[in-house]
C-alpha positions, 0 to 999 in steps of 0.5 A, a space after each residue: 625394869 627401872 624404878 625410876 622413870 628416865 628423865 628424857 621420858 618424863 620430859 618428852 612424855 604425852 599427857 594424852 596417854 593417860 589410861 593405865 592397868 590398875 594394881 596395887 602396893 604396900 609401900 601405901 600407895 594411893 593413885 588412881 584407876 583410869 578404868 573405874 567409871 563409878 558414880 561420883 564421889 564413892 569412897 574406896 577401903 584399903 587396897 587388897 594389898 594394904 589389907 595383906 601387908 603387915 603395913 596395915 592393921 587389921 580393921 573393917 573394910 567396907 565399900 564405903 569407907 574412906 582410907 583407914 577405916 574412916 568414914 567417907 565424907 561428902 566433899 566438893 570433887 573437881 567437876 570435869 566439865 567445869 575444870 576440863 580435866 578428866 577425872 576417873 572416880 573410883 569403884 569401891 574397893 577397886 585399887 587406886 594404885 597404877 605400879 609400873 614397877 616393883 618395890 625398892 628393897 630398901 629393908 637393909 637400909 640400903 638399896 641392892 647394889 648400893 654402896 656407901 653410907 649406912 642410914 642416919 649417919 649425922 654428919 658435923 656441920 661444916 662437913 654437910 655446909 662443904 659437900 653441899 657448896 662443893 658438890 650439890 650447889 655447882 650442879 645447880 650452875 646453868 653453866 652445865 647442860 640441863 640434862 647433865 644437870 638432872 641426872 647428877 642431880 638425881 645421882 647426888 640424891 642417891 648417895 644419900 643414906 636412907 633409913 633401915 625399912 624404907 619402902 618406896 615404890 612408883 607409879 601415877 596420880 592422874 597420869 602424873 609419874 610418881 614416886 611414893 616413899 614410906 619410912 619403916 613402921 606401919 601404916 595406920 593413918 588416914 592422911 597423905 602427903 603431897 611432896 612437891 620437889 625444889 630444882 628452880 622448875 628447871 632440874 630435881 626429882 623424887 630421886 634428888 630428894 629421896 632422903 628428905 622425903 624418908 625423914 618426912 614421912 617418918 615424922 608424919 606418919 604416912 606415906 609421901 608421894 612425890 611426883 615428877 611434873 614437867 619441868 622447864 624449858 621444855 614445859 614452862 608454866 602452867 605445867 607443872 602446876 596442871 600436874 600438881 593439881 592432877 596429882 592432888 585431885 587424884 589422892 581425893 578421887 581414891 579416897 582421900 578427903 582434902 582435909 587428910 592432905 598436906 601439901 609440902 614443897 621446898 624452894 621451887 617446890 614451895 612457889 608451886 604448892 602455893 599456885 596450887 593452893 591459889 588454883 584451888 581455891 579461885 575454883 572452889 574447890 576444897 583446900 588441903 588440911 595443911 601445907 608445909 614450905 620448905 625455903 619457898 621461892 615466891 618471888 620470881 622477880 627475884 627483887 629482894 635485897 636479901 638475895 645479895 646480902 645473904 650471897 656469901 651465907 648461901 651454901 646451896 644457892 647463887 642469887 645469879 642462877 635464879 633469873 634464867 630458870 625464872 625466865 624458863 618456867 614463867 615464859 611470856 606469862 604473868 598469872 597470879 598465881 605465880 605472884 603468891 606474895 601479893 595474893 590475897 591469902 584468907 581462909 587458907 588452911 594451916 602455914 608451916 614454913 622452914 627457911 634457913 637464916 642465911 639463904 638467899 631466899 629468907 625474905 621470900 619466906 619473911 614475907 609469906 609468913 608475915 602476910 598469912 599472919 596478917 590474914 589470919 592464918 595460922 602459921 608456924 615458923 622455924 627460921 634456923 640460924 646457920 642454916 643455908 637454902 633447902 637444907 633439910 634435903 640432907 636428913 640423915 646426914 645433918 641434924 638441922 635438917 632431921 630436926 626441921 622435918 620432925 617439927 614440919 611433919 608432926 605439924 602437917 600430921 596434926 593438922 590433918 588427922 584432927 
């Protein structure tokens, strides 16, 4: 069976088919059991698999206790009735993890049948600027069909290397497909990464971010789990932000307390993991413990005059492309939480942003990051110079992007295990 679920059946598929068989992975997976009908709130302990993998120390796993050995904490868990979305709380002890299909065997640092670059070979600087504008940017032109778009896209992204022992593996978060990426070492830490992929809504998957997500969860600490929501046109807003929000509120229903969960997303990626931070607090609903952006696109007017001055600068990116995938996502709507950039941001949790200096899309990340100070939230800022639109989606091969992530994820890492 394919790893990796079609791009025509993740575009066409129903979310009326939720109910899945419950299993369970190593790679550190942690989604959710649509069979469970257990009181709210109960905590699950690690999975029979996690407790028979060398991924997981030995420790104590009672009913109650959180992931990791931690103790289960009361928290606010969304309220169907109130959000009118199913939720499926978890028996202890049952496996929150729904795998469709086996484990890459990534452990050469390659996948079977795999040809081309060994893992974490760094690349000169001019070198990834040129692959970049001369074979990632044009498959982001609208000038291509969507589909042809998505599957290149997807391809581009496999001919990334990725590092020796990488472990990944797919399945669902609250019926969102998901992939989840673990980097080599153990897996000892309470807390999860949420990934939210760039593409403008329109294109980009798990798949087209693969490297990107490796290096996260190295420096993290933790598995990432990405998960494929519904793109534009097919599924304009606000559906990819209801998959977000499931795919967050399943890693909680499974185990983990909203302060051991960073959400991080790049460009497109970015807006959305935003939505989502709004979503949940207009609901009343406990914040993540950090979030991490990556060049977020936040205005989708996309009126800033950097657009243009930054346009020659801009290795992966033409400011002529934004309008159109815009018009795709937002349809006829307006909501507030696709303005995050005039939001009223208090009490949001930790802000760590990555943008590169010559990419269209700096103001968008400019002002965010001046906003959020201005509300008092804490907030990191690495503006690197040279750098072009979502660079760090090159890690392993550009050594900008490696050291980007290992700042963002030491950052998301300390936030939520502290």
């Amino acid at each position: 069976m394919s790893l990796q679920e079609p791009t025509e059946a993740r575009t066409s598929r129903e979310r009326t088919e939720r109910p899945r068989p419950a299993a369970a992975h190593p790679a550190g997976i942690v989604l959710d059991t649509s069979r469970a009908r257990a009181l709210r709130g109960t905590r699950s302990g690690p999975t029979e698999v996690e407790r028979k993998t060398s991924a997981y120390s030995a420790r104590s796993t009672g009913g109650k206790a959180g992931p990791a050995g931690h103790d289960a904490v009361p928290e606010r868990v969304p309220d169907p009735a109130r959000t009118g979305k199913a939720t499926h709380p978890l028996v202890a002890q049952r496996s929150p993890l729904v795998v469709h299909s086996r484990t890459s065997a990534a452990v050469s640092g390659r996948q079977p049948g795999r040809r081309g670059l060994s893992s974490d070979v760094l690349l000169p600087l001019a070198v990834n600027r040129l692959l970049t504008s001369a074979v990632v940017a044009p498959l982001l032109s609208p000038a291509l069909p969507v589909p042809v778009r998505r599957r290149l896209l997807d391809l581009t992204g496999a001919v990334l290397p990725l590092p020796r022992g990488t472990r990944r593996a797919t399945g669902s978060l609250g019926g969102v497909p998901t992939e989840a990426v673990s980097a080599a070492g153990p897996v000892t830490s309470p807390h999860r990464v949420l990934y939210l992929h760039g593409g403008g809504y329109v294109v980009g998957s798990p798949a087209s971010h693969r490297a990107l997500l490796v290096g996260l969860s190295r420096a993290a600490g933790t598995p990432v789990h990405a998960p494929h929501y519904r793109l534009a046109p097919e599924h304009p807003h606000p559906a990819a932000v209801e998959d977000a929000l499931t795919a967050f509120r399943a890693l909680r229903i499974a185990g983990h307390p909203a302060r051991r969960i960073a959400i991080a997303g790049d460009s497109a990626g970015g807006g959305l993991a935003m939505s989502v931070l709004l979503r949940l607090r207009d609901n009343g609903e406990d914040l993540p413990g950090s979030v991490g952006l990556i060049s977020p696109w936040l205005d989708l007017d996309c009126a800033s005059p950097v657009l243009a001055r930054n346009a020659a600068t801009d290795a992966m990116l033409d400011p002529g492309w934004l309008p159109d995938a815009a018009r795709d996502y937002r349809g006829t709507t307006d909501p507030a939480d696709l303005r995050p950039l005039d939001a009223d941001l208090t009490g949001l949790p930790p802000l760590h942003v990555v943008a590169g200096a010559g990419e269209v899309l700096l103001d968008d990340a400019d002002r965010l990051v001046e906003r959020a100070r201005t509300a008092g939230v804490p907030v990191t800022y690495r503006r690197a110079e040279g750098m072009w639109h979502a660079f760090p989606v090159l890690a392993g091969t550009l050594r900008d992007a490696d050291d980007a992530l290992t700042e963002l994820g030491t950052a998301l890492r300390t936030d939520c295990t502290h």
